[in-house]
DRENTORZA-504386 format. One record per residue (C-alpha): residue number from 1; x, z, y. Coordinates in pm, whole numbers, plus 50000, padded with zeros to 5 digits. Each point is the difference from the previous one (the first is absolute). Layout:
<rec NUM; <X; Z; Y>>
...
***
This chain:
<rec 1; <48439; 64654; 70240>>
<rec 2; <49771; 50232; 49790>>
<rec 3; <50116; 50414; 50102>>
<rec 4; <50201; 50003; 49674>>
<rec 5; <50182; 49707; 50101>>
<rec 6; <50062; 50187; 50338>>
<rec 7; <50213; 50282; 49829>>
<rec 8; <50144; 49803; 49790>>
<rec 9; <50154; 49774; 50260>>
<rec 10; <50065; 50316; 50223>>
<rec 11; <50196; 50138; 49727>>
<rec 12; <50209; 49698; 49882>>
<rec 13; <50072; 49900; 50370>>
<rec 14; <50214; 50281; 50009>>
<rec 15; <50280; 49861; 49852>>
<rec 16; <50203; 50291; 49975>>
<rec 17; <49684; 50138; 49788>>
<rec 18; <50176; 49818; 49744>>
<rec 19; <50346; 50165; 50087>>
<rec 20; <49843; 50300; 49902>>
<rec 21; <49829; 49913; 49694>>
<rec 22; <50393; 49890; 49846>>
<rec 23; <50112; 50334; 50135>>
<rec 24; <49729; 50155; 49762>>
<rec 25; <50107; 49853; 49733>>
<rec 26; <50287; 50174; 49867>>
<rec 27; <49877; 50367; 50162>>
<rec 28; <49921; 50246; 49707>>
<rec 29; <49833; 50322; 50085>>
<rec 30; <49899; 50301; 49767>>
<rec 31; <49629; 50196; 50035>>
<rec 32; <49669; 49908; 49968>>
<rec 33; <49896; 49987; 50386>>
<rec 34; <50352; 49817; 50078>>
<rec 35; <49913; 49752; 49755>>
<rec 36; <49676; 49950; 50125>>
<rec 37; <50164; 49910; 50354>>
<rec 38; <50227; 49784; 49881>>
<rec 39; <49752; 49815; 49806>>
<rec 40; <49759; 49940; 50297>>
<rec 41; <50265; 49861; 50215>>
<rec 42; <50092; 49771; 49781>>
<rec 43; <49655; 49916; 49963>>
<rec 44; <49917; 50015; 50358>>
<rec 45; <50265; 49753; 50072>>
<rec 46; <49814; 49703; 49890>>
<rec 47; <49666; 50043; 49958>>
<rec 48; <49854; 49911; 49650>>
<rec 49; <49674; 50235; 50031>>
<rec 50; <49761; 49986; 49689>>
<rec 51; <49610; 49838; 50038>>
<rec 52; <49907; 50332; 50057>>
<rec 53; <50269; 50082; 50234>>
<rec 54; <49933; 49699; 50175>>
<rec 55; <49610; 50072; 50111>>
<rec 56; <50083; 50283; 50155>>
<rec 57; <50301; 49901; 50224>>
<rec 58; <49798; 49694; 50104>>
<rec 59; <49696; 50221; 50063>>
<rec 60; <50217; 50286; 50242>>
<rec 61; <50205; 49661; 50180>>
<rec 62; <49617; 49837; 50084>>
<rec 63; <49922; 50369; 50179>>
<rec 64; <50308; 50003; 50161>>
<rec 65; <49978; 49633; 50118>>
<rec 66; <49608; 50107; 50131>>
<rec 67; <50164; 50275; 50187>>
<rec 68; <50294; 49789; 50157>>
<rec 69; <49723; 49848; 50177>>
<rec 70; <49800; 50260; 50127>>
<rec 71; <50029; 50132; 50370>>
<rec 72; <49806; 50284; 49951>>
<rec 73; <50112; 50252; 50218>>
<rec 74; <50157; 50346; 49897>>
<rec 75; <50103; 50291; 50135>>
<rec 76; <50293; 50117; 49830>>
<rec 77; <50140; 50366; 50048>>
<rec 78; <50345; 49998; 49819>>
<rec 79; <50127; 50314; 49899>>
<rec 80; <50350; 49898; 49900>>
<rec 81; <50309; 49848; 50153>>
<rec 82; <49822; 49786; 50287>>
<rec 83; <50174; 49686; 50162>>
<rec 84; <50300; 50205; 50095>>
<rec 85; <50123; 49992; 49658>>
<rec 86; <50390; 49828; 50080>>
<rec 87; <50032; 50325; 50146>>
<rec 88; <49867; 50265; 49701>>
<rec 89; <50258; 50314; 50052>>
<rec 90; <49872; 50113; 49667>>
<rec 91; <49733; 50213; 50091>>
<rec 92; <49754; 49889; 50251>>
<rec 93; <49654; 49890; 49951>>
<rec 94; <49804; 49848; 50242>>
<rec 95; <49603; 50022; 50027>>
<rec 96; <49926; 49561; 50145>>
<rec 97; <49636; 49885; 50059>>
<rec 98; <50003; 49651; 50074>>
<rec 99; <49736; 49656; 49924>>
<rec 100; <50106; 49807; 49722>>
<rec 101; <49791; 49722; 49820>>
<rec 102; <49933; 49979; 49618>>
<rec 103; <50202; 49709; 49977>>
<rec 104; <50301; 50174; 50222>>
<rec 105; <49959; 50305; 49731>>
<rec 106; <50008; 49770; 49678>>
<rec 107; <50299; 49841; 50125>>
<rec 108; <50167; 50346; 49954>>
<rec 109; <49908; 50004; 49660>>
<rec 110; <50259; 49977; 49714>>
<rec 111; <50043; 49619; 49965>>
<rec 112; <49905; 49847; 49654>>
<rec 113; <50324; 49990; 49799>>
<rec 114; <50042; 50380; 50110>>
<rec 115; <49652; 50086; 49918>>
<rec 116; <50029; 49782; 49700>>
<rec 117; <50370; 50221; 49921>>
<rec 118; <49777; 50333; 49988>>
<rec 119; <49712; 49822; 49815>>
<rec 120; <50280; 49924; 49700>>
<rec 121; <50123; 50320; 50048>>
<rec 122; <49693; 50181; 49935>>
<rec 123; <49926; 49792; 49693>>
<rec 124; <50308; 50059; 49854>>
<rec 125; <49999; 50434; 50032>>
<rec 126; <49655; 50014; 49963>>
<rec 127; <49956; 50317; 50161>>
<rec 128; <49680; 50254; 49996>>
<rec 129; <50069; 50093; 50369>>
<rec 130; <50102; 49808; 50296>>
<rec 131; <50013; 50096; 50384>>
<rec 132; <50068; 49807; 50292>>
<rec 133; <50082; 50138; 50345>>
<rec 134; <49837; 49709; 50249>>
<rec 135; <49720; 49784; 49905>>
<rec 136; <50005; 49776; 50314>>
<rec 137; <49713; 49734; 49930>>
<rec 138; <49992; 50069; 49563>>
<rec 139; <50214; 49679; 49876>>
<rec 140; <50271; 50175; 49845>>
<rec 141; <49721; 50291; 49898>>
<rec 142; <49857; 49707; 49827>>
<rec 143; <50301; 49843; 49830>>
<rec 144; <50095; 50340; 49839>>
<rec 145; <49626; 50110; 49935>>
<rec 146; <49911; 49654; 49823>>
<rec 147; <50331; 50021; 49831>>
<rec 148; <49872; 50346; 49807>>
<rec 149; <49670; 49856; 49947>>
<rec 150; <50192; 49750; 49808>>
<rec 151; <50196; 50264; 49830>>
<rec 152; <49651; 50136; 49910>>
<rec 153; <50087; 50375; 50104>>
<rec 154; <50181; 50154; 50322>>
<rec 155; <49861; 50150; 50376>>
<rec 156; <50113; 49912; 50312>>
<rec 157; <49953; 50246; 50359>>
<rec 158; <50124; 49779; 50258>>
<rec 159; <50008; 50274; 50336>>
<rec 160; <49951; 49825; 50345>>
<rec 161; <50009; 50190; 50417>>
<rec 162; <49788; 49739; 50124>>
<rec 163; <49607; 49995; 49965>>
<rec 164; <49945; 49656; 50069>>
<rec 165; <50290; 49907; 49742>>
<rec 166; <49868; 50229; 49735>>
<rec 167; <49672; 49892; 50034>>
<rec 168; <50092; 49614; 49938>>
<rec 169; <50179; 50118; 49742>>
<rec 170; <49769; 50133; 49836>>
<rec 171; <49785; 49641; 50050>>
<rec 172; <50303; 49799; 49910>>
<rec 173; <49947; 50206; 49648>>
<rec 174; <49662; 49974; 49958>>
<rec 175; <49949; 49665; 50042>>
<rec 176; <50226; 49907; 49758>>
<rec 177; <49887; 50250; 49704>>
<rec 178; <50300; 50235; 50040>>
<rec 179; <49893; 50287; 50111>>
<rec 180; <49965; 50193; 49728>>
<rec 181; <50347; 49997; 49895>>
<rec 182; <50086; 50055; 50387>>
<rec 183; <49842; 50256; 50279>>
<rec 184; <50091; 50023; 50380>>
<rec 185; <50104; 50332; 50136>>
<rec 186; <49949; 50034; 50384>>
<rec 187; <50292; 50211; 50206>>
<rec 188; <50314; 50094; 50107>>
<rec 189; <50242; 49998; 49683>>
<rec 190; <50057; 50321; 50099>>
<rec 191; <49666; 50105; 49931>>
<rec 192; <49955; 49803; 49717>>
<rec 193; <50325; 50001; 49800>>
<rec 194; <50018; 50307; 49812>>
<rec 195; <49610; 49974; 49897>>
<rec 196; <50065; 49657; 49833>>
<rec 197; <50305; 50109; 49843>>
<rec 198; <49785; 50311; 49847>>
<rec 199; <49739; 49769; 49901>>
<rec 200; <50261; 49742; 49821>>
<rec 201; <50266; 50219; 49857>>
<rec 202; <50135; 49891; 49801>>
<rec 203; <50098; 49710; 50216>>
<rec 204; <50120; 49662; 49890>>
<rec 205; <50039; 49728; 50273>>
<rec 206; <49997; 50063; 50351>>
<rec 207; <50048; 49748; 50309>>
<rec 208; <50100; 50154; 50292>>
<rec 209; <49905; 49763; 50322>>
<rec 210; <49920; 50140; 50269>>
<rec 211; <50130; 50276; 50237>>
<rec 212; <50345; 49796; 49996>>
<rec 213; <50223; 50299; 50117>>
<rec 214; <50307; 50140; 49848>>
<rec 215; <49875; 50366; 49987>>
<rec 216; <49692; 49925; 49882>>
<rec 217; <50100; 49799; 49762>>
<rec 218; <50236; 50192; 49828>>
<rec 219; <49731; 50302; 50009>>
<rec 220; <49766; 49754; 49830>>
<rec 221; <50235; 49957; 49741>>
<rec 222; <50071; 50407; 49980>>
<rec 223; <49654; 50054; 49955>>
<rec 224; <49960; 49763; 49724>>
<rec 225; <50266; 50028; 49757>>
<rec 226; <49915; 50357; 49871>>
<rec 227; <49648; 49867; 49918>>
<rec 228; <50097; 49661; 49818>>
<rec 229; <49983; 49894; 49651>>
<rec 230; <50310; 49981; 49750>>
<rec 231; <49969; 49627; 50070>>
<rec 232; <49932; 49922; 50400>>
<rec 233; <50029; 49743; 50210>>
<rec 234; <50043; 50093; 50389>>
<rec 235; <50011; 49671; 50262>>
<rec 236; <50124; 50026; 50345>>
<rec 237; <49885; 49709; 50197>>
<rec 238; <50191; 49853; 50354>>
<rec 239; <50324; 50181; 49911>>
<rec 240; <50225; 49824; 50226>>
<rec 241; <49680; 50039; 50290>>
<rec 242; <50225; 50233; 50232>>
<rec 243; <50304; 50176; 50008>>
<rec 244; <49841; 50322; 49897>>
<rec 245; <49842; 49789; 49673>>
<rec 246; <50346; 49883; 49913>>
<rec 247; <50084; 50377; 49994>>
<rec 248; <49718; 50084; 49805>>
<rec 249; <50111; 49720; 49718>>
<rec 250; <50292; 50169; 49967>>
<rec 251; <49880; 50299; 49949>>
<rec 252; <49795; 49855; 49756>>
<rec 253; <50235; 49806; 49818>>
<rec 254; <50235; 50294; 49957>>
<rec 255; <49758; 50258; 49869>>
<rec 256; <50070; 50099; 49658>>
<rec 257; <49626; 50018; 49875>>
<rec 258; <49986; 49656; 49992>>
<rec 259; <50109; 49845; 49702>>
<rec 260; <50008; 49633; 50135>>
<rec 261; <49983; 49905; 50389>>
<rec 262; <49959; 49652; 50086>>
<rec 263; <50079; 49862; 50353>>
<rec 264; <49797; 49624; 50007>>
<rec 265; <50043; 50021; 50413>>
<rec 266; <49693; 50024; 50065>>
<rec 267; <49891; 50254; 49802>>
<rec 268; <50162; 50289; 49762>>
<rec 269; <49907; 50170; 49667>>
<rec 270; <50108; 50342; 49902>>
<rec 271; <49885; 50018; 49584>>
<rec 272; <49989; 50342; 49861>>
<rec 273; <50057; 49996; 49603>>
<rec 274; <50080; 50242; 49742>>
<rec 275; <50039; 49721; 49764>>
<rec 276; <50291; 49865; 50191>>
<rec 277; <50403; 50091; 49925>>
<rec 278; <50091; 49899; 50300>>
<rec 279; <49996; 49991; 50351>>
<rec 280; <50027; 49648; 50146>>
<rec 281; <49977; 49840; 50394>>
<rec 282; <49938; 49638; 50003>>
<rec 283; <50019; 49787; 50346>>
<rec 284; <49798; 49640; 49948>>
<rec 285; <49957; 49923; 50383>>
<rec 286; <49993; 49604; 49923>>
<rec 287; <49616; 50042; 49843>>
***
């Protein structure tokens, strides 16, 4: 099966992919950025990338197969929530050097539909400025960097704790001819936060995944929001991850910033638009 066959069948063997797709149908949403979300879920849900589209997902899935073979060993120090995440009181972060392998690292990658999700999404806002919080190995780095080189315009900072993670990131990106839509910033996101958002303000798309704790989540988001664009998209990966995530969703979902919030299970939007009349909170857990 050729790597584009490989999403393909890992998206349609979800058959409650399709659930959600019908669900779609019939939802109506007003702004440009809500829009655009609504659009590339719908899209996302089967894939029908272009030619174009195509080369470069099949290009990012042959690095990522490469690296699911590798035992190359690393030595990871992991600034965020750690193992003991089940039991994340909302404001504990943990400091965790352990061995891990390349391959046990890609595995912990955003898998292709997801990665495929944010690729669709980033075509469809087509945003100048893009940060990610947690660059792991570079796939999903990749996904939404090749998806602005499509788009012909856009930056992406993706901001990583570990060294040996930011450095194959940084590979991951070169080798594949992405890197100068994307650059690797090396640190704690506490050191490197605010000088990324300075650097991208106005900010358009931001994935948050890493540092999966409630408090720092939400001070992620604080941090953000006065520093977006009239038309933002803001993504919240492993919401459901621990109790203290769960929290964090909600606090999320309920902030009235955000003209759209989207709960797909796994992972939440917040939208910011000045083009929208309303505020709207859509569940689609069944994607």
């Amino acid at each position: 099966m050729s790597d584009m066959g490989a999403l393909a069948h890992t998206a349609l063997r979800r058959g409650h992919q399709l659930q959600g797709r019908l669900q779609l149908r019939g939802t109506t949403v007003s702004g440009t950025a809500p829009n655009a979300l609504i659009d590339a879920v719908r899209a996302a849900a089967i894939p029908r990338p272009s030619g174009p589209e195509r080369q470069w997902i099949e290009r990012i899935e042959l690095m990522r197969k490469l690296m699911l073979t590798s035992p190359q060993p690393l030595s990871i120090t992991d600034f965020g929530a750690g193992k003991e995440h089940k039991f994340d009181t909302g404001d504990t972060m943990t400091r965790n050097v352990s061995v891990r392998t390349l391959a046990d690292m890609t595995k912990s990658s955003k898998k292709p539909h997801w990665a495929y999700l944010l690729f669709r999404i980033v075509r469809a806002l087509k945003p100048e400025s893009c940060l990610e919080l947690g660059a792991c190995v570079g796939i999903s780095a990749a996904y939404q960097s090749a998806a602005l080189e499509l788009n012909g315009r856009g930056k992406l900072v993706t901001l990583e704790g570990a060294d040996v993670l930011a450095a194959r990131s940084e590979r991951t990106l070169e080798e594949l001819g992405l890197d100068q839509r994307a650059s690797v910033r090396l640190g704690p996101f506490a050191d490197t936060l605010e000088s990324a958002l300075t650097d991208l303000a106005p900010l358009d798309y931001a994935f948050i995944d890493g540092n999966h704790i409630e408090s720092a989540t939400i001070e992620y988001m604080e941090k953000m929001l006065p520093r977006v664009s009239s038309e933002a998209i803001l993504v919240f990966d492993d919401i459901y991850w621990s109790e203290g995530m769960r929290r964090a969703w909600k606090t999320v979902a309920a902030d009235e910033r955000f003209a759209l919030t989207l709960d797909m299970g796994t992972i939440g939007f917040g939208v910011v638009s000045a083009s929208s009349n309303e505020r709207q909170s859509l569940v689609l857990p069944s994607y």
